[in-house]
N, CA, C and O of each residue as an XYZ file, in Angstrom:
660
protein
N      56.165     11.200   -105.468
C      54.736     11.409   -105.548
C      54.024     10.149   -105.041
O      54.299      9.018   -105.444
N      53.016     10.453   -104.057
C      52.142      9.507   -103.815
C      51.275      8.789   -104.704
O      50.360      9.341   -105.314
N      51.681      6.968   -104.827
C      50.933      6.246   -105.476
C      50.699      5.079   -105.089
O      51.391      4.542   -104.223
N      49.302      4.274   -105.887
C      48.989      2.631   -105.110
C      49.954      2.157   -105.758
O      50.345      2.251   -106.922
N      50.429      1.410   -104.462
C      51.589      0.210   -105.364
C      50.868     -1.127   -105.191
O      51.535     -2.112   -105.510
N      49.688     -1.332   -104.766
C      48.940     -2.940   -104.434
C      47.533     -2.511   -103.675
O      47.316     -1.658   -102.814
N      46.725     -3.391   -104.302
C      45.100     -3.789   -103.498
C      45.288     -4.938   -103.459
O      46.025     -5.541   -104.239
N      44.271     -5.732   -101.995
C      43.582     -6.457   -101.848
C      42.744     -6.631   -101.535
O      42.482     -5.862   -100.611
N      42.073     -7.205   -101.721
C      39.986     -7.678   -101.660
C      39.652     -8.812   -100.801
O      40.206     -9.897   -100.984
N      38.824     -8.649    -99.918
C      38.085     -9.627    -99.396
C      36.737     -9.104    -99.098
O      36.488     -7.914    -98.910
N      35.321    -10.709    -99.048
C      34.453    -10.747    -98.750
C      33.752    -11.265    -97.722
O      34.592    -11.883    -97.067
N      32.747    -11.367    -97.221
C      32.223    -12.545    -96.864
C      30.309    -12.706    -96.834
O      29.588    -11.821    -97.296
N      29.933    -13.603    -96.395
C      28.527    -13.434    -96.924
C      27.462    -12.972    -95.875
O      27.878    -12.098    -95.115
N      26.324    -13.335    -95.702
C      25.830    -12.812    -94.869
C      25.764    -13.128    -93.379
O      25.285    -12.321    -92.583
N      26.158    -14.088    -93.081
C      26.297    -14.990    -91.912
C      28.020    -14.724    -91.195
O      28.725    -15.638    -90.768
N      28.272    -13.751    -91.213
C      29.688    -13.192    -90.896
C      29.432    -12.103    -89.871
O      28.706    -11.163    -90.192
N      30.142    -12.178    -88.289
C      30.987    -11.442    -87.613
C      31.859    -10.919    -87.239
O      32.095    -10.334    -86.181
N      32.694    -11.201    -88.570
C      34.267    -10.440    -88.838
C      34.275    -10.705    -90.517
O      33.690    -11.283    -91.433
N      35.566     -9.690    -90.128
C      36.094    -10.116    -91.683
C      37.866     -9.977    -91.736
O      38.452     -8.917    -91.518
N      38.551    -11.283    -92.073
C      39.617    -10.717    -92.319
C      40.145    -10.549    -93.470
O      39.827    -11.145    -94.499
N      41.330     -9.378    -93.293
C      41.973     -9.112    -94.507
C      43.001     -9.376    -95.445
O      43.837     -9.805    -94.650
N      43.543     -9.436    -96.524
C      44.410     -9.884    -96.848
C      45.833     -8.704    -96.821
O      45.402     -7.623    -96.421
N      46.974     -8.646    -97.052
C      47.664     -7.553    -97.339
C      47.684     -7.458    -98.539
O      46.978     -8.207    -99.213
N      48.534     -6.469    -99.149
C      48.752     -6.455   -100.436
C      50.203     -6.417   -100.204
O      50.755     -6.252    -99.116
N      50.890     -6.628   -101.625
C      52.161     -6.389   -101.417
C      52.420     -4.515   -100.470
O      51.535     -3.659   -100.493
N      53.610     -4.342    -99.852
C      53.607     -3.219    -99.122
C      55.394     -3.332    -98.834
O      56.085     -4.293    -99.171
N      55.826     -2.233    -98.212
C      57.138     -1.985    -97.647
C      57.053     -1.228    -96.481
O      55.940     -0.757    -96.252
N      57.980     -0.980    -95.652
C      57.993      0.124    -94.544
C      57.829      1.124    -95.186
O      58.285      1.556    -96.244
N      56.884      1.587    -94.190
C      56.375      3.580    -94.225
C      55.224      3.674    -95.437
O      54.890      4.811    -95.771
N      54.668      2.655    -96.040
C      53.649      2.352    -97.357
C      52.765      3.269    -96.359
O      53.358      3.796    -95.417
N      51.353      3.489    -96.519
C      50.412      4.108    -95.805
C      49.627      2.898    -95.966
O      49.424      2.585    -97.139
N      49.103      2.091    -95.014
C      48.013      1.026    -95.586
C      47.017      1.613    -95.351
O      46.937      2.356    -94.374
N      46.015      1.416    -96.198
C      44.215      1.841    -96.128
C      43.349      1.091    -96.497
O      43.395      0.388    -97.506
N      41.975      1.208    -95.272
C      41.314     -0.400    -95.752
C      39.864      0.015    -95.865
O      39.309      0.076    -94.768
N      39.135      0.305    -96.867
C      37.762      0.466    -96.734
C      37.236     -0.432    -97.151
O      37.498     -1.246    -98.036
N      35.989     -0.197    -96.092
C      35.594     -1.524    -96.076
C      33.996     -1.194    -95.682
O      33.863     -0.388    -94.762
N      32.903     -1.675    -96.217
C      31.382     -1.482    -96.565
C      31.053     -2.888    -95.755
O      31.694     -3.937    -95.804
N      29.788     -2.574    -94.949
C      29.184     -3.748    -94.014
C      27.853     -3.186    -94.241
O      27.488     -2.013    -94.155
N      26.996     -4.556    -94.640
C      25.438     -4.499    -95.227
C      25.026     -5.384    -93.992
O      25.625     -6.432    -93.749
N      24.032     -4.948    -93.259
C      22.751     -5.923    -92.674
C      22.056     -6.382    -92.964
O      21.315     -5.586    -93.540
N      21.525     -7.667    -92.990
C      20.423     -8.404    -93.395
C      19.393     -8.022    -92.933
O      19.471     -8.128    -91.709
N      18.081     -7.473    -93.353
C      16.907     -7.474    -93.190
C      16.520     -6.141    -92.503
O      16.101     -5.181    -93.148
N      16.721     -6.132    -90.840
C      16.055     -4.995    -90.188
C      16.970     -4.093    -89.964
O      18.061     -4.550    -89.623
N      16.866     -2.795    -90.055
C      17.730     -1.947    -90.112
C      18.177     -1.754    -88.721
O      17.495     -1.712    -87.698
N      19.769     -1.617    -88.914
C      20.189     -1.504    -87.823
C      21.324     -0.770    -87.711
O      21.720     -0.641    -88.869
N      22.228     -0.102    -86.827
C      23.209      0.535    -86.578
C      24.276     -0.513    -86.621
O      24.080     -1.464    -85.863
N      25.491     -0.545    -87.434
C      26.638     -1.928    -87.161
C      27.547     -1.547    -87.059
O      28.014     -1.041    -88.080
N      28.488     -1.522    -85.669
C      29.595     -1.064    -84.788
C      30.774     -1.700    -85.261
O      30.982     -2.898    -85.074
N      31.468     -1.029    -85.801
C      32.855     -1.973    -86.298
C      34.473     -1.967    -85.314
O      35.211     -1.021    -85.040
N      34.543     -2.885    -85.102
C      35.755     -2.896    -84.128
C      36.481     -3.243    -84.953
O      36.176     -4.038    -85.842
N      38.123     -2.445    -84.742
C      39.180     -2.350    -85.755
C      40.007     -3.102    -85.096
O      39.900     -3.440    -83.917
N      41.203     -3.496    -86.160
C      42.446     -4.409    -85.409
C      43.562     -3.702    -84.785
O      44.029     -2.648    -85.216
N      44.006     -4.389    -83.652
C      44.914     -3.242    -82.999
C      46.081     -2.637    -84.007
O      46.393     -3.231    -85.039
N      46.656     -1.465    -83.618
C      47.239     -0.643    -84.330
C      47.098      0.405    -85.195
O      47.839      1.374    -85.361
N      45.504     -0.048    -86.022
C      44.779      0.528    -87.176
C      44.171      1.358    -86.410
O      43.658      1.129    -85.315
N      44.261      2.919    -87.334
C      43.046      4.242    -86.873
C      42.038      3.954    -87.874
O      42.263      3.711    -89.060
N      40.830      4.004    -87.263
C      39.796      4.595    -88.165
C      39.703      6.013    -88.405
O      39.667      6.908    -87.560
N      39.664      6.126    -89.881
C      39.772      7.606    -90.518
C      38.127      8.378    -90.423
O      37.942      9.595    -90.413
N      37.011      7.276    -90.356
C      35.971      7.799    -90.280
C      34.839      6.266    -90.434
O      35.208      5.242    -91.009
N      33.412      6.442    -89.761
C      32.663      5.635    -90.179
C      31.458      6.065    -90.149
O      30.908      6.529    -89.150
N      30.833      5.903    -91.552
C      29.217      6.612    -91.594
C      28.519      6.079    -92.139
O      28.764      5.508    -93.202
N      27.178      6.114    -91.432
C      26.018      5.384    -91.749
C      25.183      6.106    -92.952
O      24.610      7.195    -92.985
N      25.361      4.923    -94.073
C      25.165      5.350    -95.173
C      23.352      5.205    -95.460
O      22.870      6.239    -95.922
N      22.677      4.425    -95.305
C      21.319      4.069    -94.904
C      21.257      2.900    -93.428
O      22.131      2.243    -92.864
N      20.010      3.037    -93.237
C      19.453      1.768    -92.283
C      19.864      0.691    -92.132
O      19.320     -0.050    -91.313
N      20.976      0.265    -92.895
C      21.371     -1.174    -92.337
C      23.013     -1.182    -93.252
O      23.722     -2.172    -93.071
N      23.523     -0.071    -94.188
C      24.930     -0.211    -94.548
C      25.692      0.368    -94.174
O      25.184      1.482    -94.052
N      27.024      0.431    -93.755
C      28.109      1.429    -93.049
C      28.976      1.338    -93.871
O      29.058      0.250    -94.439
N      29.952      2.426    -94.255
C      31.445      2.233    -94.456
C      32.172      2.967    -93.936
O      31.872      4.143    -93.728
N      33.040      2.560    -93.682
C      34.609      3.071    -92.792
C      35.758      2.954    -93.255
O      35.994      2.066    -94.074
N      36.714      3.816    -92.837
C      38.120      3.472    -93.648
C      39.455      3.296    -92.305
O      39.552      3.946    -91.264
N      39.965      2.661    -92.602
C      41.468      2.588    -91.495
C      42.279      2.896    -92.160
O      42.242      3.040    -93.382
N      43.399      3.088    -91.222
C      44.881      3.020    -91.694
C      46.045      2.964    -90.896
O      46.267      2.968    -89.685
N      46.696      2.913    -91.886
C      47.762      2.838    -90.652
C      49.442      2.961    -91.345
O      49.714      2.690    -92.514
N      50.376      3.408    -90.355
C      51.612      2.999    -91.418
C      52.483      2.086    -91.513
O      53.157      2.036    -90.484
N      52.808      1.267    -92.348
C      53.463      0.252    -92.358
C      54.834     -0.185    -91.584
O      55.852      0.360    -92.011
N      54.942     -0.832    -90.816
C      56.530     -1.253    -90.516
C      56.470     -2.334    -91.152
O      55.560     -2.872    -91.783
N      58.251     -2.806    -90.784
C      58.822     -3.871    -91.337
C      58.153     -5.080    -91.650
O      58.315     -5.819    -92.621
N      57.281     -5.188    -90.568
C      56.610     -6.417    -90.394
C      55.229     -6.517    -90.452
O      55.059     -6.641    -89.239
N      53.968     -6.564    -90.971
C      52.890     -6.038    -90.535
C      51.601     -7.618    -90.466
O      52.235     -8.633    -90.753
N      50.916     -7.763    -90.331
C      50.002     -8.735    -89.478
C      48.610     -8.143    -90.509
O      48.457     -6.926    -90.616
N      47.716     -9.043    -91.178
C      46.742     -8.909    -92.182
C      45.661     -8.355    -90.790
O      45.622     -9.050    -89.774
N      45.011     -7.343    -90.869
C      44.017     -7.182    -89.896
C      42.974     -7.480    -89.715
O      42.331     -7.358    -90.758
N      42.112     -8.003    -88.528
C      40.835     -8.281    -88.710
C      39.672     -7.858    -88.494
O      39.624     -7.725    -87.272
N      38.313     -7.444    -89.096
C      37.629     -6.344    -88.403
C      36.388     -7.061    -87.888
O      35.962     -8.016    -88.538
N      35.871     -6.737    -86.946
C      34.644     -7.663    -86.358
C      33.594     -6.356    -85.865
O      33.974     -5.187    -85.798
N      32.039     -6.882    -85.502
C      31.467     -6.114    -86.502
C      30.272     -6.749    -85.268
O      30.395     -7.948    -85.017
N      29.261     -6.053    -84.592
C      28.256     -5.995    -83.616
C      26.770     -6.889    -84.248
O      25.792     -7.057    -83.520
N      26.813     -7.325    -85.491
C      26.079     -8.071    -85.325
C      26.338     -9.353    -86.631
O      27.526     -9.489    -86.924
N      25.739     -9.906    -87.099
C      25.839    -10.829    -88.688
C      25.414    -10.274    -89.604
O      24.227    -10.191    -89.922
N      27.038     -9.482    -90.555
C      26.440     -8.921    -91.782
C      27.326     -9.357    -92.847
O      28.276    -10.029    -92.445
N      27.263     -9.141    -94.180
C      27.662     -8.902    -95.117
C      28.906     -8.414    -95.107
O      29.139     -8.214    -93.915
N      30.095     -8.020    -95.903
C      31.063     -6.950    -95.898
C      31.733     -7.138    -96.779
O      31.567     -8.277    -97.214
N      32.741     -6.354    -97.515
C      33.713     -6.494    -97.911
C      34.685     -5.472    -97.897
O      34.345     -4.405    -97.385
N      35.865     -5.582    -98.371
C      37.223     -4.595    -98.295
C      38.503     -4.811    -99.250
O      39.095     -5.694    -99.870
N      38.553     -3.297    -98.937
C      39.967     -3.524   -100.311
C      40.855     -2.889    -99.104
O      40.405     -2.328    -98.105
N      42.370     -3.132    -99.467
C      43.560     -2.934    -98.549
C      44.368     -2.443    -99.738
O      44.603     -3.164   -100.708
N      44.778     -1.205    -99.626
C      45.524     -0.307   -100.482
C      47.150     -0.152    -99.899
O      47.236     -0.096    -98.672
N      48.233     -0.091   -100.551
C      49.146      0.064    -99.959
C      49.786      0.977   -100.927
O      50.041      0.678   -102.094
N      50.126      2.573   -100.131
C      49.773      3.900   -101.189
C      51.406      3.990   -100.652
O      51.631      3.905    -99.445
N      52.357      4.142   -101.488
C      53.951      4.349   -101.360
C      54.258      6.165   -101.948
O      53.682      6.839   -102.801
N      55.509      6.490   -100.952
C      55.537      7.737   -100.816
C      54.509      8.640   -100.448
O      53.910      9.495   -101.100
N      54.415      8.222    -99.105
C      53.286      9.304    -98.244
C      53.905     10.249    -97.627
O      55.116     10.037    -97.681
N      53.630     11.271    -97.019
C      54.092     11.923    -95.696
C      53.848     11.064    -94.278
O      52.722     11.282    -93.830
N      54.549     10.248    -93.564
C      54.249      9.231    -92.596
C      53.863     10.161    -91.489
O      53.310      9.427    -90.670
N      53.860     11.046    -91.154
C      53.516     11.632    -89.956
C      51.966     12.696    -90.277
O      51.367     13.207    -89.330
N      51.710     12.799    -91.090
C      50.287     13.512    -91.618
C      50.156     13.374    -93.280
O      50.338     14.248    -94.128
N      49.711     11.728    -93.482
C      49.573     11.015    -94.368
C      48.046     11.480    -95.816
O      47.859     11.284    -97.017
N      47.105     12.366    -94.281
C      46.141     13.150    -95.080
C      46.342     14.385    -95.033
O      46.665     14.947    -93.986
N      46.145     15.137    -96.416
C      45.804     16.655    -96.497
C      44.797     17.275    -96.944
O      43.848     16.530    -97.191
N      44.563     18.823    -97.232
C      43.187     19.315    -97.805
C      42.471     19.725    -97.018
O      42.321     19.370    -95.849
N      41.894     20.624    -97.683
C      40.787     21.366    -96.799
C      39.604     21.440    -98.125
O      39.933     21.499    -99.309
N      38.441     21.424    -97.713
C      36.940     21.115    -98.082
C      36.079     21.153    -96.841
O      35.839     22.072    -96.058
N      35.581     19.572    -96.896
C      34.390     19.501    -96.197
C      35.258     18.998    -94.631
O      34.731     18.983    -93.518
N      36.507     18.666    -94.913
C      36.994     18.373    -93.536
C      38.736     18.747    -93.825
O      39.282     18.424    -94.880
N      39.327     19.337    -92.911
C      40.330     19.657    -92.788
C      41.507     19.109    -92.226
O      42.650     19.533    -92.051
N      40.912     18.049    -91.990
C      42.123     16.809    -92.183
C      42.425     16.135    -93.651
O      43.272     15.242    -93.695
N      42.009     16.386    -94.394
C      42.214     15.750    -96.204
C      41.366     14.546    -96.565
O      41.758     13.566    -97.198
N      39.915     14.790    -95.984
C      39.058     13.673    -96.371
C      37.687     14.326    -96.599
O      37.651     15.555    -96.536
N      36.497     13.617    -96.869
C      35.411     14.362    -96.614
C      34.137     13.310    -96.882
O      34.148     12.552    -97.853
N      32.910     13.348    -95.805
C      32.044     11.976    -95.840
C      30.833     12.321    -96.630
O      29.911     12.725    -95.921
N      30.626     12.281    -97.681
C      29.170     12.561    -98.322
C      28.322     10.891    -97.919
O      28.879      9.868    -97.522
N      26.843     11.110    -98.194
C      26.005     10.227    -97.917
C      24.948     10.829    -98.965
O      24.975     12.059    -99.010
N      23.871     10.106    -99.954
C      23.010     10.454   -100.983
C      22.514      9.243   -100.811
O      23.200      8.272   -100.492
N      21.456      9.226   -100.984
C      20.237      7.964   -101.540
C      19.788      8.346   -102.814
O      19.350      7.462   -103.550
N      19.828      9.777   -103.292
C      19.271      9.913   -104.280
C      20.461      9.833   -105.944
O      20.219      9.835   -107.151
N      21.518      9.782   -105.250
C      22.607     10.055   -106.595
C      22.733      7.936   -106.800
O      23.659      7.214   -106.430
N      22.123      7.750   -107.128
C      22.293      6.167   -107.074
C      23.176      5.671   -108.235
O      23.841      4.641   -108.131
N      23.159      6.603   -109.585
C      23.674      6.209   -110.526
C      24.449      7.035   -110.869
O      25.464      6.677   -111.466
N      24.130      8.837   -110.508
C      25.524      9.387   -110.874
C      25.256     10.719   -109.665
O      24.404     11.592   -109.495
N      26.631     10.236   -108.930
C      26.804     11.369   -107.961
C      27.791     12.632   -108.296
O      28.183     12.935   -109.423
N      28.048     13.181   -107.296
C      28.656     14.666   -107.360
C      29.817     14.437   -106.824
O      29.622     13.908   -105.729
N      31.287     14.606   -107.105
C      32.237     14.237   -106.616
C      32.018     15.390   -105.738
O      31.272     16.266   -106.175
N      32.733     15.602   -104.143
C      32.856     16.610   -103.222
C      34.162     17.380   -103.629
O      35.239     16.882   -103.958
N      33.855     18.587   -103.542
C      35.137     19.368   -103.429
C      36.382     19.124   -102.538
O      36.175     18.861   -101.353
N      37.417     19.174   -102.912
C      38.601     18.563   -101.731
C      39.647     19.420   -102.459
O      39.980     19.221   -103.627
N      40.163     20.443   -101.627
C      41.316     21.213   -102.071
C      42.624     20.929   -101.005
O      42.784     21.144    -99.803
N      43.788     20.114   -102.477
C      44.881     19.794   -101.555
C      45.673     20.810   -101.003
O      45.876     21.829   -101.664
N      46.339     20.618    -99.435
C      47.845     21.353    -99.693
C      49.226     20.825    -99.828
O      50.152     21.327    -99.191
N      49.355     20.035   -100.469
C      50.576     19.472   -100.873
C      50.621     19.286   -102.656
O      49.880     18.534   -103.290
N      51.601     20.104   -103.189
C      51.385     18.538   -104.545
C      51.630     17.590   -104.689
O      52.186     16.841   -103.886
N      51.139     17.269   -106.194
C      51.427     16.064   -106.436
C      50.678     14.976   -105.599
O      51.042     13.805   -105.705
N      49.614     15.328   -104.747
C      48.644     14.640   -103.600
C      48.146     13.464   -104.753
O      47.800     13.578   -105.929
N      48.281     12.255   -103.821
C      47.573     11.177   -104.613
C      45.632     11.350   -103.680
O      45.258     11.299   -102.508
N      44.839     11.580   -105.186
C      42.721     11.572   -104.393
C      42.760      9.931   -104.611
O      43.492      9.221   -105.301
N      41.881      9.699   -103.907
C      41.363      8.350   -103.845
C      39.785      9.022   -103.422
O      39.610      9.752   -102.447
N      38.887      8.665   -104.228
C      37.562      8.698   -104.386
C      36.797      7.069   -103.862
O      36.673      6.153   -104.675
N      36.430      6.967   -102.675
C      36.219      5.564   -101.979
C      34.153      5.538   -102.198
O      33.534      6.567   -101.927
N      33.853      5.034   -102.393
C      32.557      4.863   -102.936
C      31.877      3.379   -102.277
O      32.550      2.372   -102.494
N      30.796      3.230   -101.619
C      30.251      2.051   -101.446
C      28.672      2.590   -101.871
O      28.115      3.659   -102.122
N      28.325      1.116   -101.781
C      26.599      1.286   -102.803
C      26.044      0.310   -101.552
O      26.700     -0.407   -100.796
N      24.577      0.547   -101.612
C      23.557     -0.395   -100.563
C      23.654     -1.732   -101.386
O      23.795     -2.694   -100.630
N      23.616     -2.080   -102.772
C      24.098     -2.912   -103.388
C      24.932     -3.765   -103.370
O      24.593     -4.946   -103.451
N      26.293     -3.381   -103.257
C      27.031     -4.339   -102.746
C      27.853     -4.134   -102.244
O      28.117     -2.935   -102.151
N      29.070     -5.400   -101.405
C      29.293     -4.887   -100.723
C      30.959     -4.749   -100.183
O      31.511     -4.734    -99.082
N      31.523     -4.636   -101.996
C      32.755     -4.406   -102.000
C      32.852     -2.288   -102.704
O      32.291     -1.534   -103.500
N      33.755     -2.297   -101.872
C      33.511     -0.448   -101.449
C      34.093     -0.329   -103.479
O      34.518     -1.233   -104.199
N      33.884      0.935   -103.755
C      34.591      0.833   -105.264
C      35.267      2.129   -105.517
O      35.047      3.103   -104.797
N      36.022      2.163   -106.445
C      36.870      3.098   -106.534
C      36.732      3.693   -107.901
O      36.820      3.042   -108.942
N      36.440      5.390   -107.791
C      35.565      6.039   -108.479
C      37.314      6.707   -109.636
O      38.174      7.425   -109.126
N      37.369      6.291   -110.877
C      37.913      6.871   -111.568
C      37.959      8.300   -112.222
O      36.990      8.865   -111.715
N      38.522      9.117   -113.012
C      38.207     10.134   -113.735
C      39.375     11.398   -113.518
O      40.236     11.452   -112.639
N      39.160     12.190   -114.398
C      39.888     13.687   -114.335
C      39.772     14.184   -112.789
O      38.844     13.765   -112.098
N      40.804     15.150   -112.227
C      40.868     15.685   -110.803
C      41.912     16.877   -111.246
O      43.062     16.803   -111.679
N      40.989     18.105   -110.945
C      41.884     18.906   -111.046
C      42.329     19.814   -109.397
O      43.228     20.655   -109.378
């Protein structure tokens, strides 16, 4: 059964055009996943995130006028290199690096909902304090959810606990 075996966290402040990451502990075939929330200072703007080679981006959406979050991944070999993400103008950011053991390595996401690859992007301004989890129906069991959450607030992404049936 799919589970986290390690996070790691990094930040940086507002005067930043990258950000790099740390690993977490990991092994071959781990699934690494890195979400990661980028805030703009002041005027709202669109902020383009360039990923490190190897890493897919799973998705990136503009959450208001000046915050984005996105997620990568990728699958682990023997050897793997902390990645770095750089970012179209000077913002804010932070990221956690998940290293999720016993995946399916060749179609690592499942589910059908709002997207049929096994993910799905909500965006609210108005659920600020308590949102609506999205429907996500797996097809595998035993599927490990990861509920990825960032706030205009701040700007380490967070990870939404609770019952999942």
């Amino acid at each position: 059964m799919a589970a986290i075996r390690d996070i790691s966290t990094n930040s940086t402040s507002g005067t930043a055009t990258s950000l790099a990451s740390i690993l977490p502990n990991y092994v071959q075939n781990d699934l690494l996943l890195v979400a990661l929330t980028i805030k703009s200072a002041g005027t709202a703007q669109t902020i383009t995130v360039s990923g490190a080679t190897g890493w897919t981006q799973l998705f990136q959406i503009l959450l208001s006028a000046n915050h984005t979050f996105a997620v990568y991944y990728k699958i682990a070999g023997a050897s793997e290199a902390a990645p770095t993400f750089g970012y179209t103008s000077t913002v804010a950011s932070g990221l956690h690096v998940f290293s999720i053991q016993d995946v399916n390595t060749t179609t690592p996401f499942n589910g059908t909902g709002g997207a049929g690859t096994g993910y799905i992007t909500t965006s609210s301004a108005t659920q600020a304090v308590r949102g609506t989890v999205p429907v996500l129906t797996t097809t595998v069991n035993d599927t490990l959810f990861l509920n990825l959450m960032s706030t205009n607030t701040a700007v380490i992404p967070m990870i939404l606990e609770g019952p999942v049936t």
